[in-house]
Each structure stands twice: as structure tokens, then as C-alpha cells.
N, C-alpha and C positions, 0 to 999 in steps of 0.2 A: 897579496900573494896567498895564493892558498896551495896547499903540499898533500901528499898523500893522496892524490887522485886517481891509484891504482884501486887502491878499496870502494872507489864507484861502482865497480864491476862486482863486488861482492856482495852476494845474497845477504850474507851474517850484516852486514851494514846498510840494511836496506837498498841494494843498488843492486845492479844486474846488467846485462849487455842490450841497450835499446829499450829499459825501461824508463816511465817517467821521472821514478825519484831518482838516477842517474843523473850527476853533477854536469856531465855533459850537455843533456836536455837543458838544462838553466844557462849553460855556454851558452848554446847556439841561440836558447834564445835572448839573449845579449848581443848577440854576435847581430844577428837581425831588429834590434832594439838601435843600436847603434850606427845600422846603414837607412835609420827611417827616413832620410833624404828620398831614398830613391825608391821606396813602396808605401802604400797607403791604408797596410795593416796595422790594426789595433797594437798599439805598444805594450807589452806583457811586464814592464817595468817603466812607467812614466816617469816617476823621480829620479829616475837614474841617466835617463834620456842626455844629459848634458852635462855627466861627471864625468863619463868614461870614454876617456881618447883614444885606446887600445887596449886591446886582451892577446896577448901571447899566451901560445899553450906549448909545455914542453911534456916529456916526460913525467906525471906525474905531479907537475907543476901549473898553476896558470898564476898568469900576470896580471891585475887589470890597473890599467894605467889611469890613474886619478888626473884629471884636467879638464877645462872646457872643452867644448865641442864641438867645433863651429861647423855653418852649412858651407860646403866646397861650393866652388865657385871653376869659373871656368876662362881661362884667358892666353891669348895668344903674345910666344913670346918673338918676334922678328928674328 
């Protein structure tokens, strides 16, 4: 869990709106680390590639859900 994610946005803590060092930019790209099933870009965190089961993002809050990872699958139910 990490807290205080409104100070992303602030200059004084090195963040800003759409800059790099912006906690968000490392979100997403987790968020796109995490659906590498379905695209064939360079992973920007390989080690983490099959910890993280979910990231919830709330208010200043994110969640990242610690667990395997498995590749989805696809199956039909009658």
C-alpha cells in the first residue's frame, strides 16, 4: 500500500502533472507490466512481472496486490 499520492503532483517532491518522476507514470507502467499477456512490449519491471495480481488506485492511495499471476485463459461455459 502506498499513501500520500496527492504529493505526486507536487513540484516541492519532485512530481508534477504528467511528469516522469510522477508516481502515476510507474502505475501505469505496472498497470501495462501486468497485462504483458496481451502486448509484446519490453516489460519496464521484469521481476515484478508475476507478483502483482492487482493495483487498485484510490484517492491518494494505491493498492498492489501481492500474488501470482497467472496467463488467462479462455473457456466456454454451457
Amino acid at each position: 500500500m502506498v499513501e500520500d499520492l496527492h504529493t505526486s503532483f507536487w513540484r516541492g517532491y519532485g512530481g508534477g502533472y504528467g511528469r516522469s518522476s510522477n508516481f502515476f507514470g510507474f502505475s501505469t507502467d505496472m498497470i501495462n507490466d501486468m497485462h504483458h499477456w496481451w502486448h509484446s512490449n519490453r516489460l519496464k519491471y521484469p521481476s515484478l512481472k508475476n507478483m502483482c495480481s492487482g493495483i487498485h488506485i484510490h484517492d491518494s492511495i494505491a493498492v498492489f496486490e501481492r500474488g501470482l499471476a497467472f496467463e488467462p485463459t479462455h473457456s466456454l461455459v454451457p
